[in-house]
FIGUKOL-307079 format. One record per residue (C-alpha): x, y, z; residue in three letters. Coordinates in pm, whole numbers, padded with zeros to 5 digits, always signed. Last residue first. Layout:
% residues N
XYZala ...
% end
This chain:
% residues 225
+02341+00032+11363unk +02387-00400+11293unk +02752-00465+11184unk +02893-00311+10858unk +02977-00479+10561unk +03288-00272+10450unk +03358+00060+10655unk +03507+00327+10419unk +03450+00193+10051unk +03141+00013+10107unk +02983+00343+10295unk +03130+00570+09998unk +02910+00337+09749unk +02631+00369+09966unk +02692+00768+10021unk +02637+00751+09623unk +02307+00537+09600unk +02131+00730+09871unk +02232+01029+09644unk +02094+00880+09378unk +01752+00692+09571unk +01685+01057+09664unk +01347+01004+09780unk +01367+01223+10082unk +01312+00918+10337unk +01589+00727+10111unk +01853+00993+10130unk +01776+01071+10557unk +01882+00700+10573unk +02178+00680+10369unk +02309+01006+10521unk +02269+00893+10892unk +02398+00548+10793unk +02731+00810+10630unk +02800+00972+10966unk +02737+00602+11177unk +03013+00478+10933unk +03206+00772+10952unk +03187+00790+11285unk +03257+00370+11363unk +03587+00420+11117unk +03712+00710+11330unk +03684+00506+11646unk +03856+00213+11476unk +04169+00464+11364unk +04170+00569+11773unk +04182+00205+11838unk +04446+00141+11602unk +04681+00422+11697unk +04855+00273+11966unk +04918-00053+11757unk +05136+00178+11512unk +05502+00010+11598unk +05540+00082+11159unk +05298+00339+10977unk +05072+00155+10728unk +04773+00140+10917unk +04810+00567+10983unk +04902+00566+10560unk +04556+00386+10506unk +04376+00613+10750unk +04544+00925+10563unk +04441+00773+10240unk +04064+00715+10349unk +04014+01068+10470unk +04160+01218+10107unk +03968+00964+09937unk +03623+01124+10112unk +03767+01479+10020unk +03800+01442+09682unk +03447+01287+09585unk +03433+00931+09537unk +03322+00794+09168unk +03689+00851+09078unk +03809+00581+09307unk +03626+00327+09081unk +03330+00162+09109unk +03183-00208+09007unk +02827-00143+08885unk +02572-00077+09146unk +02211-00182+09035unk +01899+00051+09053unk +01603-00103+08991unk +01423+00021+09282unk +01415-00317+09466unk +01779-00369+09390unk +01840-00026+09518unk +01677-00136+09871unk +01877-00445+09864unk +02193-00246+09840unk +02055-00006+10097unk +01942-00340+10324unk +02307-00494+10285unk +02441-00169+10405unk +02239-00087+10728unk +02310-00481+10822unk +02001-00561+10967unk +01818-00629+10615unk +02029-00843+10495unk +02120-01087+10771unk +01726-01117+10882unk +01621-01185+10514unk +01899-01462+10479unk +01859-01621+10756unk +01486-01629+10690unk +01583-01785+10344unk +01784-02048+10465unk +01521-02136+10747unk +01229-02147+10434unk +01488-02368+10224unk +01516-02613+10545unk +01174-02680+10563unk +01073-02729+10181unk +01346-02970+10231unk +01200-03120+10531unk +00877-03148+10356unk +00991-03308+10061unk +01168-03581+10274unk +00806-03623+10431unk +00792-03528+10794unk +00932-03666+11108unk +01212-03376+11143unk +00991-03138+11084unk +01043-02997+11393unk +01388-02937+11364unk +01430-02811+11024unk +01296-02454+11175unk +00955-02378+11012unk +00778-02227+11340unk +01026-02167+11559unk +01249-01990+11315unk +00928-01758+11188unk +00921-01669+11556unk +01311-01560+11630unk +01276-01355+11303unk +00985-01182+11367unk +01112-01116+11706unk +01499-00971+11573unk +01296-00778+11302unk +01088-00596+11572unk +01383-00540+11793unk +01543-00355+11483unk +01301-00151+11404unk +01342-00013+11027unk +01462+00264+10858unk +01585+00177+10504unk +01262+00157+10431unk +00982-00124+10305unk +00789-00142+10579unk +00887-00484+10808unk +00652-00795+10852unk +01016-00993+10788unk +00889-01203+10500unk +00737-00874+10354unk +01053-00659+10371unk +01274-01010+10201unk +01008-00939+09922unk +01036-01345+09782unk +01199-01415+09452unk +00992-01749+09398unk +00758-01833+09636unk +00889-02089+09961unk +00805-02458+09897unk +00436-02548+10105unk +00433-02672+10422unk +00193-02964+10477unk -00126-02889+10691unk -00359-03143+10525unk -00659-02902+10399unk -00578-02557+10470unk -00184-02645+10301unk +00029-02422+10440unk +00240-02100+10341unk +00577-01916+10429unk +00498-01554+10310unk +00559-01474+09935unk +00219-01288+09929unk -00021-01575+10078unk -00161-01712+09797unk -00439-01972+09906unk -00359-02360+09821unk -00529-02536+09640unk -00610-02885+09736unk -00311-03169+09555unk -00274-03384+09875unk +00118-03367+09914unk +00229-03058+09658unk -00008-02827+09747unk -00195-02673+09425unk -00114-02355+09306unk -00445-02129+09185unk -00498-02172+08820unk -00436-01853+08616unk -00662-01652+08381unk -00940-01704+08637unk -00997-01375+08753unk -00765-01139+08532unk -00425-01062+08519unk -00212-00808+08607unk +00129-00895+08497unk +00425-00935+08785unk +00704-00666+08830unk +01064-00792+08662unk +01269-00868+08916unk +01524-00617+08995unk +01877-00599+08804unk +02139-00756+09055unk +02330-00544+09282unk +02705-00536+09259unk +02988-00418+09484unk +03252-00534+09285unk +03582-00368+09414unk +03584-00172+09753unk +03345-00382+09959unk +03616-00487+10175unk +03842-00234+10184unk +03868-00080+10590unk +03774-00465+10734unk +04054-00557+10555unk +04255-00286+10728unk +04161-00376+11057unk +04242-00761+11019unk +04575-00639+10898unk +04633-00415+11192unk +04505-00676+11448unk 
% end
């Protein structure tokens, strides 16, 4: 239990990296670009704004977009405060509808189309529940990536709190201790959520970007707030 504890205390200490954000499309003009076609029957096939798409004409589903707004997929706002019941429904229905399962008498192109849209919605759920997945994410959106950190990007205090729960794990016969060191790892993480969030809603991506890095530090991916 100890060791399991103190991974879960540094994970997310070394490397915590957010790609560069995607370039934002051109503008371009009514008919400088031919509308995607679907793949089975050839129509055209509407834009829908990175959300899961069929053909109008035969019904197929189409392959997911390319760099899709994980916020749009999951009808959330883009914020680091979000709803979670709201997320957990959105996900739960885009599942039933594009789930492998039920194209399981499709086209082979079809099922993989399938099974790429289910990856991704796993994907879109996981990140943006976790309060520190969605902040990275959130950076990446604003351009911001996180190159790999070093204690010195921590203020003095913060380490100070870290060492002494690093020497309490270290201590020998210390399995009294480890629920009151788990307790102290669930406040700072709630503390530092609290931070993150009030950060973003005051448009200090920075700052948000700082308590992030102390969040990775302290608590590693943390579960759902």
């Amino acid at each position: 239990m100890r060791a399991a504890l103190r991974q879960h205390l540094c994970r997310g200490r070394w490397g915590c990296r957010v790609s560069e954000a995607a370039p934002r499309p051109r503008c371009v003009g009514p008919g400088s670009a031919a509308a995607p076609r679907c793949w089975s029957c050839g129509s055209p096939v509407p834009s829908a704004g990175g959300l899961p798409r069929f053909c109008p004409a035969c019904r197929s589903l189409q392959p997911p977009g390319p760099r899709p707004d994980l916020f749009r997929l999951m009808a959330c706002d883009r914020s680091f405060r979000l709803d979670e019941q709201q997320l957990r429904r959105r996900f739960r229905s885009l599942q039933r509808a594009l789930h492998p399962d039920r194209f399981g008498q499709r086209p082979p192109k079809e099922q993989y189309y399938s099974e790429q849209h289910s990856s991704l919605i796993n994907k879109a759920y996981q990140t943006l529940l976790n309060p520190l997945s969605r902040g990275l994410y959130l950076l990446e959106l604003n351009g911001i990536q996180l190159a790999q950190e070093t204690d010195c990007d921590a203020d003095s205090e913060f380490l100070m709190e870290i060492m002494e729960i690093n020497e309490k794990l270290a201590e020998p016969n210390n399995e009294g201790n480890l629920e009151e060191i788990e307790t102290l790892i669930k406040v700072k993480q709630e503390e530092l959520t609290k931070d993150v969030t009030a950060a973003f809603e005051r448009g200090k991506v920075q700052y948000g970007m700082l308590k992030i890095k102390q969040k990775a530090h302290s608590t590693g991916p943390p579960s759902s707030m």
